[in-house]
DRENSEMAR-21610 format. One record per residue (C-alpha): residue in three letters; y, z, x. Coordinates in steps of 0.02 Angstrom, whole numbers, plus 50000, padded with zeros to 5 digits. Each point is the difference from the previous one (the first is absolute). Last residue first. Example, Ala and Ser with C-alpha at 12.3 -4.5 7.8 and 13.67 -1.06 7.14 Angstrom:
2
SER499475035750684
ALA498285003349931
This chain:
425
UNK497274911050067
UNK498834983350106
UNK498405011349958
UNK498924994250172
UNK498795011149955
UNK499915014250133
UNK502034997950035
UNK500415003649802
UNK498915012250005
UNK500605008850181
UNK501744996649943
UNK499805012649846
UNK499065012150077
UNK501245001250154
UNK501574998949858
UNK499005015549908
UNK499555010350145
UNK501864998950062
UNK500795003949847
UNK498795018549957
UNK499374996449828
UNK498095002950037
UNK499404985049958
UNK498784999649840
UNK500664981749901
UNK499904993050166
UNK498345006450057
UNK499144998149825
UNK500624980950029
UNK499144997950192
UNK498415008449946
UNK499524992349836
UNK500314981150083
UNK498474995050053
UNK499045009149854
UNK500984989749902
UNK499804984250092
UNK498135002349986
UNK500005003549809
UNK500984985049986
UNK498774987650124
UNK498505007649900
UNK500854996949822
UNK500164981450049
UNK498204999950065
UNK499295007449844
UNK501124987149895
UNK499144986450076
UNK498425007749970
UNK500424999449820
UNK500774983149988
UNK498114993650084
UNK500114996850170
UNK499494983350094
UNK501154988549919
UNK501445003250101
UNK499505010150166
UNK500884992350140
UNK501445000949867
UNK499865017449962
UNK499895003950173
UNK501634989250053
UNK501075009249854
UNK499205017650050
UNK500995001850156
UNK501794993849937
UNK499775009249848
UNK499695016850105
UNK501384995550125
UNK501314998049858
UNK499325014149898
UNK500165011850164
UNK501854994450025
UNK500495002949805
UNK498925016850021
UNK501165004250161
UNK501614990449928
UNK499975013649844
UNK499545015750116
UNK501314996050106
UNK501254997549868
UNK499385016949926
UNK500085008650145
UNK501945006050000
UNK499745003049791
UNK498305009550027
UNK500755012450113
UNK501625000049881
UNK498655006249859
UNK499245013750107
UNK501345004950055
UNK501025004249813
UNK498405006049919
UNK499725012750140
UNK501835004049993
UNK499845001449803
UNK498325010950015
UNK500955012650099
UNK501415001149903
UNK499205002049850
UNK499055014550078
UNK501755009050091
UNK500324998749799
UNK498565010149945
UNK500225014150145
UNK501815002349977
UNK499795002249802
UNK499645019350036
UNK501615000950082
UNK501154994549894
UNK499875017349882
UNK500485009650179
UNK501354991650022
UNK501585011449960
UNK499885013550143
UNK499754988450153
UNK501124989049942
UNK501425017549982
UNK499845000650211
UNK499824980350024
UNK501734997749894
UNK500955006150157
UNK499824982950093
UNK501034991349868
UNK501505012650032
UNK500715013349935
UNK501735008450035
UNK500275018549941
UNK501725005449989
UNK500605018149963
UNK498805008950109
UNK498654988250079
UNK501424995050119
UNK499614979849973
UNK501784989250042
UNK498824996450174
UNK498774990049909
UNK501564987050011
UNK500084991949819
UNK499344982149955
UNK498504999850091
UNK499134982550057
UNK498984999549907
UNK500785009249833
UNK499115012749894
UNK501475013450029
UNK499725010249852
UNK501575011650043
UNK499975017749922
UNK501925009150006
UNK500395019149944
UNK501555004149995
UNK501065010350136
UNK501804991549962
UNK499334983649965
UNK501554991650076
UNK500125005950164
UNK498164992350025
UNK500604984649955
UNK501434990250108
UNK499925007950168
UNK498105006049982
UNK499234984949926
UNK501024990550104
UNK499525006850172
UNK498235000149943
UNK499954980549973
UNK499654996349795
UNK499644981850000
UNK498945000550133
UNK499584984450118
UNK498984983349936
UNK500555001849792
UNK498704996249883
UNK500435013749867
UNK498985012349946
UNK501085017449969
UNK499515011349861
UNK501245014750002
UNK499865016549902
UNK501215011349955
UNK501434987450012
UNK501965005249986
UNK500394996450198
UNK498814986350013
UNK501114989749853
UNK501525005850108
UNK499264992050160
UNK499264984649935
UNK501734995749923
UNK500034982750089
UNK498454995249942
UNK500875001249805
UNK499145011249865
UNK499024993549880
UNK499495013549875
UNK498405001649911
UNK499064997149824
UNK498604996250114
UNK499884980249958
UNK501904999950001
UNK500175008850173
UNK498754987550064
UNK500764985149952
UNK501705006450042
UNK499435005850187
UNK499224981650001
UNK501934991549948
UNK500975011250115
UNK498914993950151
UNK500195010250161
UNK499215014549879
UNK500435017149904
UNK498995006449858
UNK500505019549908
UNK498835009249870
UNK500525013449924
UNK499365014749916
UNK498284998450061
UNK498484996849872
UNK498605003250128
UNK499124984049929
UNK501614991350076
UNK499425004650183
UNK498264988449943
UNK500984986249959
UNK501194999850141
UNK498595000850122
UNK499384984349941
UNK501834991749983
UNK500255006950179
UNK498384991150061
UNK500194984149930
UNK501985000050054
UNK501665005749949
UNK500585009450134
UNK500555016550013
UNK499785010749849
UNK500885017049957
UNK499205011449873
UNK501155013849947
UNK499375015349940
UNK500345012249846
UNK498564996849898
UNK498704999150158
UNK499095017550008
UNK499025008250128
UNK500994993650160
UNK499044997750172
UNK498254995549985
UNK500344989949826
UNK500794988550139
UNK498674998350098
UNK498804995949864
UNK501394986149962
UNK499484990950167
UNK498195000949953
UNK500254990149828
UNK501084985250093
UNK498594999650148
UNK498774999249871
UNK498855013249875
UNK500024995349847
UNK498295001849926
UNK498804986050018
UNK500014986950141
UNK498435006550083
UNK498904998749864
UNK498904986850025
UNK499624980149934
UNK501694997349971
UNK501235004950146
UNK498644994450112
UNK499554984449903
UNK501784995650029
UNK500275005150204
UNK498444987750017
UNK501034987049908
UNK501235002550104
UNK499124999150170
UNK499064984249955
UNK501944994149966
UNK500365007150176
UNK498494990850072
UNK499934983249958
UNK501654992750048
UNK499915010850156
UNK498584990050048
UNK500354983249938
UNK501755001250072
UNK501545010149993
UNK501704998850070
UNK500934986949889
UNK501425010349975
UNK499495000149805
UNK498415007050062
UNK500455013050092
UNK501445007549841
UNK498324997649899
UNK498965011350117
UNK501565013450020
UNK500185002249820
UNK498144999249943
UNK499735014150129
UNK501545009749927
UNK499284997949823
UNK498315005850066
UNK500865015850069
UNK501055006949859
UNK498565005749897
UNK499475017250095
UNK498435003849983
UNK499885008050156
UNK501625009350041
UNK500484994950166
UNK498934983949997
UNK498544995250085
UNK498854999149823
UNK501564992449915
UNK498774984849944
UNK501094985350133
UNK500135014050134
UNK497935001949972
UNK499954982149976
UNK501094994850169
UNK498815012050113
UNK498454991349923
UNK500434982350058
UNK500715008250153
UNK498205009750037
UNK499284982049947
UNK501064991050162
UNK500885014050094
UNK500885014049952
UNK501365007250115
UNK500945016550024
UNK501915002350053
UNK501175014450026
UNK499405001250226
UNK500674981749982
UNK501675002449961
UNK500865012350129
UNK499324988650132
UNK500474984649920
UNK501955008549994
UNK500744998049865
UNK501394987649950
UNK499324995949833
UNK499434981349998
UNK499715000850192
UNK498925016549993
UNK499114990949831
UNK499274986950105
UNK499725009650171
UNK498935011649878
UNK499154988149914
UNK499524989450167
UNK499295016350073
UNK499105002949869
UNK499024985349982
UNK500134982149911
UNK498484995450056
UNK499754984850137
UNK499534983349932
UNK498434992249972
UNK500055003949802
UNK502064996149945
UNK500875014549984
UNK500215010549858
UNK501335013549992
UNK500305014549888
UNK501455009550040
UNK500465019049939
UNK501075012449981
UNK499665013949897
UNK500805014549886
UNK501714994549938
UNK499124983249994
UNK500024984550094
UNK498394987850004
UNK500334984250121
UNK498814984749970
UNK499584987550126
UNK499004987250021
UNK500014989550199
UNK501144990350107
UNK500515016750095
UNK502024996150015
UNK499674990449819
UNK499205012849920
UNK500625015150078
UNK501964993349979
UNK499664995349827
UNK499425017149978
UNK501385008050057
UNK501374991149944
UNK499425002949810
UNK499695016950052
UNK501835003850065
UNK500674994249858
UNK499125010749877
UNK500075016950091
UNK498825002650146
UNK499355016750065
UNK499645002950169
UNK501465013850042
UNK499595005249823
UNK498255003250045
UNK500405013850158
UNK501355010749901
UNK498424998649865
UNK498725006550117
UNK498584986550067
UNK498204999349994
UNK499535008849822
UNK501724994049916
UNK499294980950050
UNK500004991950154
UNK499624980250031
UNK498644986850039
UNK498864990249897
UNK499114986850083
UNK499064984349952
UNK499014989150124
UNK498844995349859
C-alpha cells in the first residue's frame, strides 16, 4: 500500500505544544497542496483542536513517507524546530493506518469517545484534499471506507448514547464552580461549530444573559438571535469580559486573543473580585493560561476535560469492545479487497495468457487427431488441458491475492509473475 499515517494527538503532544502545529483553514489548503505536489504523492491533512495529522500514499517502489519527513514538513509549515517536532509524532503504516483512520473516523481515538464531531471533521479535511486535487485511488478509497465504518459504529453499538461531548464536558466544569445560573452572564467568543455546540448546552443552565461578540457583526447577530442573545461589537471585547460570568471562547485566531497584560490592564480592574470561568476550547488558546489564579478566575482548557472524561464515560465503555470488532473486520475487509484490486489485472492477463497458450497447444492436437475421437473424448482432452492449467496456475494467484501487504513484497511478487510468464502489464 505504501500508506502512512503520521501525527500527534492530545495523548502525544500538550495543547501549548498542538497549537504551535495546528493549521487554520488557509494554512491547510497550502499545506497539502504543498505535500502533494513537493512529494508527488496523496495527501490528506486532518486538523482538529485535538490532533494533527497527514495521511500520505506514495507510489509502491518508493521510499515511505516516514517520520522524519513529517516532522521536517510540518517544522517548515509552522516554524518549529524538526527536533522539537518529531519526539510529538507516531506513525501507522499500511493496514495499522487503514485501522488508525477508522478508529479516529468512529470516535474510538477521540478525547471523549463517542464523540460525534470527529467524522464530520474527517469528511471536512478529505473533501477539502480532494477538491485540491491531492488524492488518488488510494486515498480516494479509504476515507469514505473510513466513514462508513465511523456509521455502522455510531449505529450498530452504543457508544454515541447519552450526551456526553467536548461541548457537554466543558459545562461540567462550569457547574464545578457556581451552583446556580439565574443571575449569570454567558459570554461567547466566536461563532463557530463548536461554540454553537457549547452554546446549546450552557443555555440548558438557563443564565440570565447571554452576550456574543465576533470579527464578523453579521455571525455574532446570527448567533445572538438563535440564543435569544446580545451582539456586542469586537471592539468592546473588554467591557463585554468585564460583565461575563462565564466565557466560551473558540475562535480561530493564530496568537491569543486575550494576552495577560490586557486581561489585567483592561479587565481584571473591572470585575471588582467576581468570580470569572473561561471555557477556552480553542487550538490554539485564546486567553494566556497565565490570567488563571484558581481564586477569582479559573481558565480551562481542552486538555483539562481528561480529568471530568474520566468521570462521565463509564456507560461508553462497555460498547468499546463491540465497535473496536467492527473496526477490525472493516480493515480486514478494506485490505483484503485493495489486495485483490492491485492483482486483479494480473490475475486477468495471467488466465487470458494461460488460455492463449492452452488454445494454441491443443489447436494442432485436435487437428492431428480429427476424426479419430469421438465428441466425448474430445471433450475429455479439452477438460484435461483446463484442469491442468488450473492446477498450473493455483499457486501463483492464491499468492497474489494472499501477500503479506508489506510494499516491497508485493511489487517483488508482482514483477516476479509478470517476469515468470512473459505478462506484457
Amino acid at each position: 500500500m505504501n500508506l502512512r499515517a503520521i501525527g500527534c494527538n492530545f495523548r502525544t503532544a500538550a495543547v501549548e505544544l498542538r497549537e504551535k502545529l495546528a493549521f487554520d483553514a488557509p494554512k491547510q489548503e497550502a499545506a497539502v497542496k504543498a505535500l502533494a505536489v513537493g512529494d508527488g504523492c496523496e495527501a490528506v491533512l486532518l486538523s482538529t483542536c485535538n490532533r494533527v495529522e497527514l495521511y500520505v500514499s506514495r507510489p509502491l517502489g518508493a521510499a515511505p513517507f516516514d517520520l522524519a519527513a513529517a516532522a521536517t514538513f510540518l517544522a517548515g509549515v509552522h516554524g518549529v524546530p524538526a527536533d522539537r517536532v518529531r519526539p510529538l509524532l507516531y506513525e501507522h503504516a499500511d493496514d495499522h493506518a487503514v485501522r488508525h483512520l477508522s478508529r479516529v473516523s468512529a470516535s474510538l481515538d477521540s478525547l471523549i469517545v463517542g464523540e460525534g464531531q470527529i467524522a464530520g471533521q474527517v469528511k471536512q479535511a478529505f473533501e477539502l484534499a480532494q477538491s485540491l486535487g491531492t488524492t488518488g485511488p488510494l486515498l480516494n478509497t479509504l476515507f469514505p471506507h473510513a466513514l462508513r465504518v465511523a456509521k455502522r459504529v455510531r449505529t450498530e453499538t452504543g457508544i454515541a448514547h447519552g450526551h456526553i461531548s467536548v461541548s457537554s464536558v466543558a459545562v461540567d466544569y462550569v457547574r464545578q464552580v457556581f451552583d446556580h445560573f439565574h443571575d449569570k452572564t454567558v459570554l461567547v467568543i466566536g461563532a463557530g461549530k463548536m461554540a454553537r455546540l457549547t452554546l446549546k448546552h450552557l443555555q440548558e443552565l438557563n443564565p440570565k444573559r447571554i452576550l456574543v461578540t465576533n470579527r464578523s457583526p453579521a455571525k455574532a447577530e446570527e448567533v445572538a438571535a438563535g440564543c435569544g442573545g446580545t451582539a456586542v461589537p469586537w471592539e468592546q471585547l473588554d467591557s463585554a469580559l468585564a460583565e461575563a460570568d462565564i466565557a466560551l471562547s473558540t475562535t480561530g485566531a493564530n496568537e491569543p486573543i486575550m494576552p495577560r497584560p490586557r486581561f489585567e490592564r483592561h479587565v481584571r480592574p473591572k470585575r471588582h473580585g467576581s468570580t470569572l470561568v473561561v471555557l477556552d476550547i480553542a487550538v490554539p488558546r485564546d486567553f494566556d493560561p497565565l490570567i488563571h489564579d484558581g481564586d477569582r478566575v479559573f481558565v480551562f482548557n481542552i486538555d483539562d476535560l481528561t480529568r471530568v472524561r474520566e468521570k462521565t464515560l463509564g456507560t461508553r465503555r462497555k460498547h468499546v469492545a463491540p465497535a473496536e470488532a467492527i473496526v477490525d473486520a472493516e480493515v480486514k475487509r478494506f485490505t483484503d479487497d485493495w489486495k485483490r484490486r492491485k492483482s486483479g489485472p494480473v490475475i486477468k492477463e495471467l488466465f487470458g495468457e494461460a488460455d492463449r497458450v492452452r488454445a494454441e497447444v491443443l489447436a494442432p492436437l485436435m487437428t492431428k487427431l480429427n476424426g479419430k475421437l469421438t465428441p466425448q473424448e474430445r471433450e475429455a482432452i479439452e477438460i484435461a488441458f483446463r484442469q491442468f492449467q488450473n492446477k498450473l496456475l493455483h499457486g501463483p494467484i492464491a499468492a497474489l491475492k494472499d501477500a503479506a501487504p508489506h510494499d516491497a513484497g508485493e511489487v517483488t511478487l508482482l514483477e516476479a509473475v509478470r517476469k515468470l510468464f512473459n505478462l506484457r502489464g
